[in-house]
N, C-alpha and C positions, 0 to 999 in steps of 0.2 A: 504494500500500500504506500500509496505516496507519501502520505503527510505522515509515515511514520520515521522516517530519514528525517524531515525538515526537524521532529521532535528530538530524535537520537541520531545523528549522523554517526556516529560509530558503532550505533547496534548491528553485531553479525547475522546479516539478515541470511550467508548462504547455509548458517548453519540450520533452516528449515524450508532448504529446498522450493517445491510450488507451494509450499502452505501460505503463505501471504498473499500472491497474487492469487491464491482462490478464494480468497478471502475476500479480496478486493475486487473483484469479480463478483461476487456476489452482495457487493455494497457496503461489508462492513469496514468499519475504519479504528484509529487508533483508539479514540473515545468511545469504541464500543467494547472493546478487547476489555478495556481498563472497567466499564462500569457494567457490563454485562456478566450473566453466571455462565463459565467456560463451558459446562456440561451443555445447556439451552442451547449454547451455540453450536457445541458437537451434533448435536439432535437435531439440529434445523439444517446444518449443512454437510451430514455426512461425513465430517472432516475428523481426522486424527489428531491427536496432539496439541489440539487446540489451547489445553489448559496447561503445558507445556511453553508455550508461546505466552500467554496473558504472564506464567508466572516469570519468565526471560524480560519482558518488556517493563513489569509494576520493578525487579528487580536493579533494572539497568536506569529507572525513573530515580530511584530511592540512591542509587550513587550519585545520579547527577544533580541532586540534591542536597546531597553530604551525609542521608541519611541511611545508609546500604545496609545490610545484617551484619552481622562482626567478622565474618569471613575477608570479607570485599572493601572493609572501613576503617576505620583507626578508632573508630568509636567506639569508648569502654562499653562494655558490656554490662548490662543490669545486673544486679547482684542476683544469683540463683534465689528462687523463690523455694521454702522447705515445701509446699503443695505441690511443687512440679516435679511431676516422677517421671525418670528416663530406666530404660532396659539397662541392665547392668550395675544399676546404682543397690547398694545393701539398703535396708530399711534402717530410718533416724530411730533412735533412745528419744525413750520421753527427757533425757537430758537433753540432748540437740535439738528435738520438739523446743522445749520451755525457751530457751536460749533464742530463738529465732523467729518466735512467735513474735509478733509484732501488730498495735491495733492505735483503730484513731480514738481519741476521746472526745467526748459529749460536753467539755468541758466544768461537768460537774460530779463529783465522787459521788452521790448515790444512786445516778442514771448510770454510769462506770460500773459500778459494783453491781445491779440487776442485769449487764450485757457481758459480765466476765471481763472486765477491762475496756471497753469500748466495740470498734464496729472492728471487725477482723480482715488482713489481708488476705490476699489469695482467694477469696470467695463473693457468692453475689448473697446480697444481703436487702431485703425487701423492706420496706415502710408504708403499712397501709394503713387507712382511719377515713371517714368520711371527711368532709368538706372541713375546713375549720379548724380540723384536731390537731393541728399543729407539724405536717409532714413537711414542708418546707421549709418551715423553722429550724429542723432536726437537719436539713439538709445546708443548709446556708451554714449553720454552726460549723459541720465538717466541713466544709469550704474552708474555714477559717483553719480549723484544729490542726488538718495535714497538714500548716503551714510550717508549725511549732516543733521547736528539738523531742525527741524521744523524755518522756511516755509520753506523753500527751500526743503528741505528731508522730509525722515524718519527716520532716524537711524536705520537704516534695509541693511540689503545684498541684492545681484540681484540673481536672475538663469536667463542664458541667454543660450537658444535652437538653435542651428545654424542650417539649412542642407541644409547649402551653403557651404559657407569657413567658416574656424575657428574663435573666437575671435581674433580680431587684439589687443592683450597685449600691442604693440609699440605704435600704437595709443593711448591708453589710458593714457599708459606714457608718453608722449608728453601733453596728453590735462591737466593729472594734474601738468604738469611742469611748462606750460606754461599760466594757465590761474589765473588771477589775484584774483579772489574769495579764491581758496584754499588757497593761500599764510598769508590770513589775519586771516586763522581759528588756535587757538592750533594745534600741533603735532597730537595729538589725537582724536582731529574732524574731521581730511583731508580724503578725501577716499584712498583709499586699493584698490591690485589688489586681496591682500588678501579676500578680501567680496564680490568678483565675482565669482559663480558659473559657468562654462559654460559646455556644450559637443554637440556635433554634431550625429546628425540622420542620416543619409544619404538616410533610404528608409522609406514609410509611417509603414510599420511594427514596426520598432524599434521606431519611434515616438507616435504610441501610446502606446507600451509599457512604454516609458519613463515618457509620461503625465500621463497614468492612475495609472501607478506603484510608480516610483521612484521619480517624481515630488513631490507630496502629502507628502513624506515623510522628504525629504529634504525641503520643506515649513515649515511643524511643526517643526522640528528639529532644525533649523535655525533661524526661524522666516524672511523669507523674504518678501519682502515687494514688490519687482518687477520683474516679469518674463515677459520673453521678449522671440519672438518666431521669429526668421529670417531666411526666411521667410515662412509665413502660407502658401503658395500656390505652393511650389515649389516640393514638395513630392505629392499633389494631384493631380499637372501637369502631373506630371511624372511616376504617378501612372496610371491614369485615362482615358488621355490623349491617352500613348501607346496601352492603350489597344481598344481604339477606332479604333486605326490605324489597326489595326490587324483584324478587322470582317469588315464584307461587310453589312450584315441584317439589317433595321431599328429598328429589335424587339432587335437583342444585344448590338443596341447602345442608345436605350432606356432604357435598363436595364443596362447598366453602368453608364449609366448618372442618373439612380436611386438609385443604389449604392454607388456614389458621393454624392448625397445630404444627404444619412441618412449617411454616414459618419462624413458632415461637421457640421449636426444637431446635433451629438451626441459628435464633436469639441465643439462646441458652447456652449453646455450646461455644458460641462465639467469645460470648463474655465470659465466659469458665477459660478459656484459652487464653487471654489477654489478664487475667486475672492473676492464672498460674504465671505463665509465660515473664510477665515485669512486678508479679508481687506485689501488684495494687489493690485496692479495695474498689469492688464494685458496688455501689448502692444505689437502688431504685426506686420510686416511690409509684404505690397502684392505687385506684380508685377500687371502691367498694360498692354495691348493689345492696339493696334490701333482697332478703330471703322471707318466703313464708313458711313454717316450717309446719308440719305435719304427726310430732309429737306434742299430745299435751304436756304444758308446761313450761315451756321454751319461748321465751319472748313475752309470756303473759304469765301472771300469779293466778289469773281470777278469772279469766276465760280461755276451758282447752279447746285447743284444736278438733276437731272431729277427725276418727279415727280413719286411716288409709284404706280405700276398700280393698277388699281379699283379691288377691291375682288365683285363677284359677291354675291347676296345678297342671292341668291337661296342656297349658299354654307355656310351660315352664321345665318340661323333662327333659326339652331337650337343653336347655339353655343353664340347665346346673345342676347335672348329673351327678355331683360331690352331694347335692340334696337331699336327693332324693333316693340315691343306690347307688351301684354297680353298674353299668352298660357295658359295650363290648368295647376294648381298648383298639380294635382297627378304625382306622384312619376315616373319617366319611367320605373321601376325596378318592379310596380304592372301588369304593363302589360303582363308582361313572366307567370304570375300563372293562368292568362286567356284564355278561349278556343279565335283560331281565329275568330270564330264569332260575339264573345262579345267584341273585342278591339275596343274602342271608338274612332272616327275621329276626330283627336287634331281639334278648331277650329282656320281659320284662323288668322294672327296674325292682329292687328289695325296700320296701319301705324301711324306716327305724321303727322298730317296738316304739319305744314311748310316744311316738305320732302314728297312729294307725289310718289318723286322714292324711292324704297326703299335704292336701289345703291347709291344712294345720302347723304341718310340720315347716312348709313356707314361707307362712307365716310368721312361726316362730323365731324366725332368724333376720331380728333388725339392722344384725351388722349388713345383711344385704343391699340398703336402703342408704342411699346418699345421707340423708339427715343424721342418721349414725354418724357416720363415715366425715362428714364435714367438718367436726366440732374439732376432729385432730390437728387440720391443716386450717382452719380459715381463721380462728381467734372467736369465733363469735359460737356459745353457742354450749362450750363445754360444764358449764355450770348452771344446773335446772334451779336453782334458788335465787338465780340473777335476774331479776325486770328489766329488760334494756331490749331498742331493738335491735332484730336479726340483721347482718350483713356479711356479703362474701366478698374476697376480695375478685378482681377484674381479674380474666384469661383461665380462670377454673381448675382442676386440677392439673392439667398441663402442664403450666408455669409453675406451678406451686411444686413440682418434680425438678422443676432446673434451675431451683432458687436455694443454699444454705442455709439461710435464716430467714424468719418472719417476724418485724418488731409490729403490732396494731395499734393503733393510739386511738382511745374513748375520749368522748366530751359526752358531758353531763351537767344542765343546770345545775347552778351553782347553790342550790337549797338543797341538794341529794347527793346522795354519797356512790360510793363503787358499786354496791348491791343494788341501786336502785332506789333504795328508801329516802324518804325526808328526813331531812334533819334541820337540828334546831337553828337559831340564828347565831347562836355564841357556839356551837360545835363546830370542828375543824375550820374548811374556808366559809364556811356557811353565815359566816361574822359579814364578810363582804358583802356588798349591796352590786346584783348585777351581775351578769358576766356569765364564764362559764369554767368549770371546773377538767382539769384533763389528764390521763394516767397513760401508762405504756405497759406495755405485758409484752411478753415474750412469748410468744407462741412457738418457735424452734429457735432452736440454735447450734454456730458451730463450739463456741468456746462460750455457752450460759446455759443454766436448765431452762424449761419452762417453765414461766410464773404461777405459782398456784391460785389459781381462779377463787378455793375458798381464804384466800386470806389477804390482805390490803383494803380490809371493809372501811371504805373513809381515809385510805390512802396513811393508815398509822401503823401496817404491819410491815413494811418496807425491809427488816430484817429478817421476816422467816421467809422471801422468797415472793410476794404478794406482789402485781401488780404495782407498781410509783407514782404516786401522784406528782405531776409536774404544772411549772406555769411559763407564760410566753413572757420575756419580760427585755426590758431594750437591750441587755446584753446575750440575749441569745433564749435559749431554756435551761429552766433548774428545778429542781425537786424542791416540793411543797414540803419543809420541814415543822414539826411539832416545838413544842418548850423544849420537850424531853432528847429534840435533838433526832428524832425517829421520824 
């Protein structure tokens, strides 16, 4: 192709033969090689090697740049991240673990101390809560925190993805003005708005252009330490979402909704690689949905749900055979290579004694049933004595598989506590006139437990594990502390 010499006059175009000029020939050009997936293009043109070629030409870009991979460059190399496993390498001691563990702080010791030291490298780590509860706040902070020498930081820059609203810069300005940490560091230690990367995506196209392209580079380049993506779910809303709206057919909204998952799969793995790969901290922040839930009890004290009607069992033998009995362990897939007369009568299935219906026995098995199943991964849900409402976080259980941790952040008027109940005007924040109340749980983690849902009632059990109650305050966020210091 032409205009691929004018970009690289010294890329060795003979080392692939007619693979360019058939390329070129069939219309595509240097900016396709570069922003297209090599495979799509092997598939549309028949052509070999193709992804051989994109990866020859992103490589020979990245030299003429000054930013090449360590082979090709004089450019130091990232420090080995402990998460990145290579063949051949022995497995680390929990002494080499501890040693090498490395995390950003929240800049307040009792948000620290509920996440195991702060927000972890090497991993992606999620931040969901409805509208308001404070996800941005939590993310501007770490902007700031990576700035800062060890523990606290990194000494590292951020890249921060928006495709929402822009960086709030005022903000930032304010939180390093105002809060009391910065003030006791050297000139030269305080953070910068200088060492904040940011730009906004607006459609899933140009975000993964950004990730897969231009991200990568300005990592190495940089050496950053935190990338921040606000928020992951709002481009595949909006992408995925419309398009649902627009067919009628089960079979196209099946095939979008498959199309959505290998996308968020190939999210996932991306940012697992870049992670491992420079040993930075990935943090995302997801929108939530309201859930209605289907067990009484969950979401309401005082009015239950009505009970899920019975799936019949005739419609269900084949689809969980571990149920119901035994069936024949051959393949369903050898029976299509057989005449019809030789297809064998699966036998029938063995009930369980203690269920002699089989409807029953169906039945009896909630963990079958999302609603169960939800309360592990979404934050909302696992505690039947909580009055709050239901919500799930955005991209479903998909994403929730190619995430390390999940922090949820609650708001709650400010006359009620964690549980749901009123409280008085002189108990905990409830003295306050106004406003709103807001806590963090931990729903997974790679280096914290899970907050126990029964304890932080009113945001005063903070040391057995409970939920934190925190507030948004012009230096960033802090935990709501008691007299007693708790």
């Amino acid at each position: 192709m032409t205009d691929l010499l004018r970009v690289l006059p010294d890329f060795p175009v003979k080392q692939f033969g007619g693979l360019i000029s058939a390329l070129e020939s069939r219309g595509y050009t240097t900016a396709d090689l570069l922003t297209l997936n090599p495979a799509e293009i092997e598939t549309r043109t028949k052509l070999p090697n193709v992804k051989r070629l994109c990866d020859a030409i992103l490589n020979a870009l990245h030299a003429d740049l000054g930013v090449a991979n360590d082979v090709q460059s004089n450019i130091e190399p990232p420090p080995p991240s402990p998460h990145h496993h290579e063949t051949g390498h022995l497995r680390h001691t929990a002494d080499t673990l501890s040693s090498q563990w490395s995390t950003i702080s929240t800049l307040d010791p009792h948000l620290d101390l509920a996440l195991g030291g702060g927000i972890p490298t090497g991993h992606i780590t999620e931040i969901t809560g409805e509208s308001a509860a404070g996800k941005t706040q939590f993310l501007l902070t770490l902007l700031l925190a990576v700035q800062l020498p060890p523990p606290h930081g990194l000494s590292r820059p951020a890249l921060y993805i928006s495709t929402e609203a822009p960086l709030s810069t005022r903000r930032l300005s304010q939180m390093i003005t105002e809060n009391p940490m910065f003030s006791t560091l050297p000139r030269s230690a305080r953070p910068t708005l200088d060492k904040i990367i940011s730009t906004t995506t607006p459609d899933l196209e140009s975000q993964d252009h950004i990730l897969t392209y231009q991200a990568p580079v300005e990592i190495a380049r940089r050496n950053i330490g935190l990338l921040i993506i606000d928020s992951v779910a709002a481009n595949y809303r909006a992408e995925f979402e419309r398009s649902t709206t627009t067919t009628t057919t089960n079979s196209n909204i099946s095939s979008n909704m498959g199309a959505r998952t290998n996308e968020l799969i190939k999210l996932g793995m991306h940012l697992k690689d870049l992670a491992e790969r420079y040993n930075l901290a990935v943090v995302v922040s997801n929108q939530v949905a309201d859930r209605f839930s289907n067990f009484p009890g969950i979401g309401s004290k005082t009015t239950p749900a009505p009970n899920p009607p019975k799936t019949p069992a005739s419609s269900l033998k084949a689809t969980f055979p571990h149920v119901l009995g035994k069936q024949s362990q051959e393949s369903p897939l050898a029976s299509r290579s057989k005449p019809v007369g030789e297809i064998p009568i699966p036998p029938q299935p063995q009930l369980n004694p203690e269920f002699p219906d089989a409807e029953a026995e169906i039945n009896a098995h909630p963990a079958l049933s999302l609603d169960h199943q939800q309360k592990w991964f979404t934050g909302w849900g696992d505690n039947l004595a909580l009055d709050y409402p239901l919500k799930t976080p955005s991209l479903g259980l998909v994403w929730s598989t190619q995430i390390s941790g999940r922090i949820a952040l609650f708001r709650r008027p400010v006359d009620y506590g964690w549980d749901g109940d009123q409280v008085g005007a002189g108990e905990g924040m409830g003295a306050r006139r106004g406003g709103w109340r807001r806590w963090m749980k931990v729903v997974w983690g790679v280096n914290a437990p899970a907050s126990d849902v029964a304890e932080g009632r009113g945001g005063k059990n903070k040391k057995k594990g409970g939920p934190v109650e925190f507030e948004v305050w012009k230096g960033g966020v802090r935990a709501v502390v008691d007299a007693e210091g708790e």
